[in-house]
Structure formats: C-alpha cells, structure tokens
C-alpha positions in Angstrom: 18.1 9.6 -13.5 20.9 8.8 -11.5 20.3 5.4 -9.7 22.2 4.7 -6.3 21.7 1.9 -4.2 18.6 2.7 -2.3 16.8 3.7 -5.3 18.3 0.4 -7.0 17.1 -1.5 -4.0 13.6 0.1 -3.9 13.0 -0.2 -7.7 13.9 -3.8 -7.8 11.5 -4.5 -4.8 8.9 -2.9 -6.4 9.1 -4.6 -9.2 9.5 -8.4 -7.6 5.8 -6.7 -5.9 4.3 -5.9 -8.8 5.3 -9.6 -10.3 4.0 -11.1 -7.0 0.7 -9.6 -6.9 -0.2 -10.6 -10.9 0.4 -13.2 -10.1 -1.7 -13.9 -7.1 -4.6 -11.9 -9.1 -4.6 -13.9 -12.2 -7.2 -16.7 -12.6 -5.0 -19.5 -12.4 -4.6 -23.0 -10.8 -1.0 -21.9 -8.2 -2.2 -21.5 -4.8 -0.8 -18.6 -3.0 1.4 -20.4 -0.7 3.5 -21.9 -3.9 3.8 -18.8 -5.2 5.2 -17.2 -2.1 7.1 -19.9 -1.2 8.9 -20.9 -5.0 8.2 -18.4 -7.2 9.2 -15.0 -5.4 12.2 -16.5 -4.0 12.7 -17.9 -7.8 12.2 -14.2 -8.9 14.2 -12.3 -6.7 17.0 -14.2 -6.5 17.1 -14.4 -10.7 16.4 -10.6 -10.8 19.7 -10.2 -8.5 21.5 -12.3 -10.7 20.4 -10.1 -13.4 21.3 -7.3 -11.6 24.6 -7.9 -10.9 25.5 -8.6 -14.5 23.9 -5.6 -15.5 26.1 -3.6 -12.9 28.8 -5.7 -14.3 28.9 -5.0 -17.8 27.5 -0.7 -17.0 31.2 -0.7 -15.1 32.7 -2.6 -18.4 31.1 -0.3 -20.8 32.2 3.0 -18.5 35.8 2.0 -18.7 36.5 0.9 -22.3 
C-alpha cells in the first residue's frame, strides 16, 4: 500500500476518531467536554509527534 499524504492524513484522523469515540462510550467518570477539550488535543498532537519520527527514521532506513 503506498501511503501519500492524503491517505496519511485521513488514516491518522480516523484513528484520533476511533480513540475519541471509545472513549466517550466507555463507562467512565471523564465528562465529554474534558475529553474533547485535553485528551484529543493530547492525542493528536502526540500521534503527529509520532508521526513525524516515523517519517523520520522510514527516510533514514531508505537511504542507508
């Protein structure tokens, strides 16, 4: 599968979605506004860090 930026862009939304709707469905004591308003934010911008390193070390692998 080749993966190029929209599909990059659309795979890592759907899974910050998928994170953010557990979580609102689970049975637990976070209200829905603290999870929208700390813990998505929290996720996406980790998963971008992630991303970036991962994009990172793919180019470092490809070119030693």
């Amino acid at each position: 599968m080749e993966l190029d930026l929209p599909k990059t862009i659309a795979v890592f939304a759907l899974i910050i979605a998928l994170g953010t709707v557990g979580l609102m469905t689970m049975p637990m004591g976070m209200g829905t506004d603290t999870i929208l308003m700390m813990v998505v934010p929290s996720m996406a911008i980790f998963g971008a860090i992630m991303l970036a390193l991962g994009v990172k070390h793919g180019e470092y692998r490809a070119t030693n």
